[in-house]
N, C-alpha and C positions, 0 to 999 in steps of 0.2 A: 470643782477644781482638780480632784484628782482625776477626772477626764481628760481636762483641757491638757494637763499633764504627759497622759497616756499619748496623746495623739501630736503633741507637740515631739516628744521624745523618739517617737514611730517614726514621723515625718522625719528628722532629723537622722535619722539612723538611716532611712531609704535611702535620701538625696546623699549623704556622705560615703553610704557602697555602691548606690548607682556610679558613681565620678572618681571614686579612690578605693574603697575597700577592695570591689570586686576586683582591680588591677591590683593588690596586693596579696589578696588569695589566691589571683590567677596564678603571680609569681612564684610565690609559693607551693603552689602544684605543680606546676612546669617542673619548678626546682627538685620536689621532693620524686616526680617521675623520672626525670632523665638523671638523677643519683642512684633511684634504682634499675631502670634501665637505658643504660648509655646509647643514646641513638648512635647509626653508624653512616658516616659518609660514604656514597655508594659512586663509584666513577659515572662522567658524563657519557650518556649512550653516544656510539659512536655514527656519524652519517645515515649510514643505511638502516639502521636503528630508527631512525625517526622518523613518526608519520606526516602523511601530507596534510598540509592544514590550509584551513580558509578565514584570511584573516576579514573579518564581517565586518563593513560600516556602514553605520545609517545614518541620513544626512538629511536635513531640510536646511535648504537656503543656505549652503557653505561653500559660495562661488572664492567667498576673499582664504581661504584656505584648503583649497584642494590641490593646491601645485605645493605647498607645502608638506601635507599629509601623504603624496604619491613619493616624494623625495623622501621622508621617512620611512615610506611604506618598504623600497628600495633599497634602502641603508640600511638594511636589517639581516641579519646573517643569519642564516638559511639554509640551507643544500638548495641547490638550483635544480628547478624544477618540483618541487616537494609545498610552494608558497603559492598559494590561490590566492588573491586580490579580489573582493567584492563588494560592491557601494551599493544600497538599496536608497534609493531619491525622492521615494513618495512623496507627491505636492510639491518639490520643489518649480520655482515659479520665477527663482532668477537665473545666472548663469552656470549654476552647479553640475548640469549634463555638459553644457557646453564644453565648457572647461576641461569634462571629466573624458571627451572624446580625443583630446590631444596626449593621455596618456593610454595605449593599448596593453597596458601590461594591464588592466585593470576591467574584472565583468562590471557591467553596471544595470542594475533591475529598476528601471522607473516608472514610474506610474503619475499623470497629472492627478488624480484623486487623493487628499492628506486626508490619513487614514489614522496615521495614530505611529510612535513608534515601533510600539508593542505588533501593530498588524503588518506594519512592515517586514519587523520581524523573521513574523511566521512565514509572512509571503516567500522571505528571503532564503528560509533554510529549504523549503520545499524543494530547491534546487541545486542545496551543498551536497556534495557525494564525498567528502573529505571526512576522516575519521573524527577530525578536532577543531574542532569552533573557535576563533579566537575573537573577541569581541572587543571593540574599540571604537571611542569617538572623535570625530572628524576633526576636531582640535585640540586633538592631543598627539605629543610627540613622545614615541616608544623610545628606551632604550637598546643599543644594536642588539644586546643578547638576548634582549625580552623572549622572545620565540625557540631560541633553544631552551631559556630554563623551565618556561612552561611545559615544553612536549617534554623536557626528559620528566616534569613529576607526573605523567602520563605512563610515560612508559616504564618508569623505578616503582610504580607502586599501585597494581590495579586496583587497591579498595578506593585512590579515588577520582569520584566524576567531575570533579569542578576546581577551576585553579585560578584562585585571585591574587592578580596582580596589583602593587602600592600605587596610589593616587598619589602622587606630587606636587604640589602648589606653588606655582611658581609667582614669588610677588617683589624681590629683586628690592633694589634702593629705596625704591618708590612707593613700597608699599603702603597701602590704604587699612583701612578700619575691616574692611571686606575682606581682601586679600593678605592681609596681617593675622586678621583670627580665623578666617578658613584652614590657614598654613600651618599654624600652632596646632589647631583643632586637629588635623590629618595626620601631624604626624604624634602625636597621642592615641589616635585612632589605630594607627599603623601598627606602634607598641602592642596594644589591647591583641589589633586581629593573629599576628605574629604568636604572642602567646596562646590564643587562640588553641590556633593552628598546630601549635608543637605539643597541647595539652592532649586534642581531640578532633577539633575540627574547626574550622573558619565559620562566626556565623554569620555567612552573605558575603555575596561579592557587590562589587560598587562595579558600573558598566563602565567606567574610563577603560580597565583593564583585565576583563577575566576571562574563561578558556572552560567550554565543556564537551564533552564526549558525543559526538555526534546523533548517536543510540539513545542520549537519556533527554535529549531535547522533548519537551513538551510544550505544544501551541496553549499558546495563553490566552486569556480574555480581554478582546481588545480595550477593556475601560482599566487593566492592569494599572496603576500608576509607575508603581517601581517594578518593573520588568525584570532587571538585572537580580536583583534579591529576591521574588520570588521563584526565579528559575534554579538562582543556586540551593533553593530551601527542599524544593523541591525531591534533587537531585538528594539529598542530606534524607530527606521522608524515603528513598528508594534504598536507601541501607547503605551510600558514597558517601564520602566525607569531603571538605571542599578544604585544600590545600592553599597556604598561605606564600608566596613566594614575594616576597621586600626585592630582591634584585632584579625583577623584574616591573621596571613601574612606568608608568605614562604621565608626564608634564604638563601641566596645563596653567593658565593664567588666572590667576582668580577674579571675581564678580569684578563689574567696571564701579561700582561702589554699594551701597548697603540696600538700595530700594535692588535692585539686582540679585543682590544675595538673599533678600528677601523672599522674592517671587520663587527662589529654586527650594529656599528654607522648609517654605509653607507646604509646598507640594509636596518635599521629599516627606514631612512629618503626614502630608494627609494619607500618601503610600503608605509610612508605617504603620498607622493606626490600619489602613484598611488591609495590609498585610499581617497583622497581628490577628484579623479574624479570619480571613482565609487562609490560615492557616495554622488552626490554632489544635489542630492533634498533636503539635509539635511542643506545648505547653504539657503533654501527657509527659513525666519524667519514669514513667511504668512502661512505656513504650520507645520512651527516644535518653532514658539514661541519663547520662552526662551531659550529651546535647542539651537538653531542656533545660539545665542548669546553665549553661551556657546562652543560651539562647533570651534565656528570661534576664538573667542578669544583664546581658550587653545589650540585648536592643528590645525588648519590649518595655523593661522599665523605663527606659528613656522617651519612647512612642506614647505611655500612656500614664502611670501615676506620677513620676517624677516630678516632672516640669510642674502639672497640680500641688505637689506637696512643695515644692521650692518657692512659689509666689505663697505658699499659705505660713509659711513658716515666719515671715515677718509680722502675719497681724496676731496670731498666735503666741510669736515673743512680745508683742507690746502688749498682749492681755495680759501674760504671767508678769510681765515687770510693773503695771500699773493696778493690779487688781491688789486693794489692801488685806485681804486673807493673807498676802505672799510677804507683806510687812518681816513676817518674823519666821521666815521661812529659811530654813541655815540654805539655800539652796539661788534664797532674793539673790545673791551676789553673781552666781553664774549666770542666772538669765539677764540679769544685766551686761555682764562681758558679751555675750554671746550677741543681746540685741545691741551691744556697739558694733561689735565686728561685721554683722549683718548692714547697719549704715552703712560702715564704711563701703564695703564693698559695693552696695549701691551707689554709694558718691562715687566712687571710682569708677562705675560702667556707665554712672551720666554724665563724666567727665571727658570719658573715652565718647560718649556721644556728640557731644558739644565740639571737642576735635576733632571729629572724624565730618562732620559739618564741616568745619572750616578747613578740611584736606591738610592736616597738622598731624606727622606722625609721631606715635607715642605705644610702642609696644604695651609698655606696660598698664594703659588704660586701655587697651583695644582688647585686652584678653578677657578681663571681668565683663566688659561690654559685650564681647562677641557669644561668652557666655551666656547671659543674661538675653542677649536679642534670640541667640540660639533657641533658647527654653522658649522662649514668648511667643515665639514661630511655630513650633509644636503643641500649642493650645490653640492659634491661630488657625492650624492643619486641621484640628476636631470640624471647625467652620466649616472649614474648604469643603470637607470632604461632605461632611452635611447637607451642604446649598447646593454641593454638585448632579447637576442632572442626570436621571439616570440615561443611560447610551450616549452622553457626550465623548465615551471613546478616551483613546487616549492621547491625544492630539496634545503636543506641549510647546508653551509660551518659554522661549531660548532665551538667559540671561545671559546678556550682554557679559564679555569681560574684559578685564584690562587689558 
């Protein structure tokens, strides 16, 4: 009994700093560093100050927004002459070249063989001569300033190599069970990376919107899943830090509903597990400090015990609340609260299930739901990654969105 104890109280301690502790100590270090040193606002670098950049997109099959993404590409404020436009189209196989030949402000590198993102990629940079990377996907709409805030934390601060820009979820009136708890989830995510960022360092960029140093690009293996976050860990293992910038962020629409958000779910978790081994010197806190503390807390917990400990904590409290040793236990009475509040909160994410079925919005069941499907995705991910053939490359299955 004092086992089942031990490991019930372990797990419950994990799952509640993996989701709130760690964002509460983060604050609290934020807090207790910038009272002892006051960061200082540094003027925007002026025009000729700023390097030329290449803003990189990779594309399969994005005929129905590419006159979209050229007009954003355009509205974007700049110094003229200083903005490189580049689409990389590997495999694409409906009108996405065609399309992309009516705008000439725009290089375009295609290839009929799908190769994979990731090989795309590499294909792509082999050809940038521009100081600074900017990385974006083909459905998503930057904001005008995006491009100045990125290059000036380039230029204000050469410790570092990589600079993520916020993910934005756009899901508007209409929003669904997908698009309702992606949107919630991102901008909680956003908080976390922001303190991050102002503690030590961002850990990982998300590809909607990040930015690195031409020099520290490293070609990847093309079975890479998550691309974008091992390149920014990378960059982080070479002694950079990867800067957090919110005012620069890319919009985009969320899943077209949950079998959707599912299919990106599963992958992005099987990425993290399989980036939590290729990469795991960064787990050394003897060599990467603070990071590693960072790094474990925000996203490996999440990629691998968490989600385990979160499904086990239910059959766990119905041992202690029905096992009679616990009869007379001054303690009977908390595992009891605890495994009500545990229902509940699963009736509330099968509830948020049931409406999300019948396209009924209800914020407040979509979040424990989105929760809960989140987690379930990331044991799901252990599979993927499992079953996954080896040299299938990194060729990705696009979820639909709203």
């Amino acid at each position: 009994m004092m086992l089942l104890e031990i490991v019930f109280w372990t797990s419950l301690f994990i799952v509640f700093y993996t989701y709130v502790g760690y964002g509460v100590l983060l604050a609290a270090l934020v807090w207790l560093k910038e009272h002892i040193h006051k960061p200082q606002i540094q003027p925007a670098p002026a025009d000729d100050e700023l390097p030329e950049l290449t803003l990189f997109i990779t594309a399969y099959n994005e005929e129905a927004v590419v006159d979209e993404k050229m007009r954003n590409c355009l509205e974007l404020d700049y110094p003229a002459g200083k903005l490189h436009i580049l689409w990389v189209t590997d495999g694409s196989n409906d009108r996405t070249v065609e399309r992309l030949k009516c705008w000439p402000q725009a290089n375009v590198m295609h290839q009929p063989l799908r190769m994979g993102k990731t090989a795309a990629m590499n294909r792509g940079m082999r050809a940038v001569q521009t100081p600074v990377v900017v990385f974006t996907d083909a459905n998503t709409r930057l904001n005008r300033e995006a491009l100045r805030i990125i290059a000036a934390a380039f230029v204000q601060h050469p410790e570092v190599g990589c600079v993520a820009g916020e993910k934005r979820v756009e899901s508007g009136r209409t929003a669904n069970a997908a698009s309702g708890g992606e949107g919630f989830y991102w901008r909680y995510e956003s908080a976390l990376k922001a303190l991050d960022s102002r503690l030590y360092s961002a850990a990982g960029a998300a590809g909607e919107l990040f930015a690195v140093r031409r020099e520290l690009y490293e070609e990847m293996s093309q079975d890479i899943l998550l691309d974008d976050f091992v390149l920014s860990l990378r960059i982080v293992m070479r002694g950079y830090v990867i800067a957090y910038r919110s005012d620069a962020y890319a919009v985009e629409g969320g899943s077209a509903d949950m079998y959707e958000e599912q299919k990106r779910k599963v992958r992005i978790a099987a990425g993290g597990v399989q980036s939590v081994w290729r990469l795991r010197p960064l787990l050394n806190p003897l060599r990467y400090g603070i990071f590693s503390f960072q790094y474990i807390s925000h996203r490996v917990l999440r990629w691998t015990l968490t989600p385990v400990l979160l499904f086990l904590l239910l059959p766990l409290n119905v041992a202690l609340v029905v096992t009679p040793l616990l009869t007379a236990s001054p303690l009977a009475w908390l595992y009891a609260l605890i495994f009500l509040l545990q229902a509940l909160f699963y009736l509330m994410g099968a509830g948020g299930c049931y409406l999300a079925g019948r396209r009924v919005k209800n914020k407040v069941l979509f979040i424990p739901y989105y929760f809960l499907f989140m987690n379930w995705n990331v044991i799901r991910g252990f599979r993927y990654l499992y079953r996954r053939k080896t040299g299938a490359g990194g060729a990705w299955e696009k979820s639909k969105r709203a």
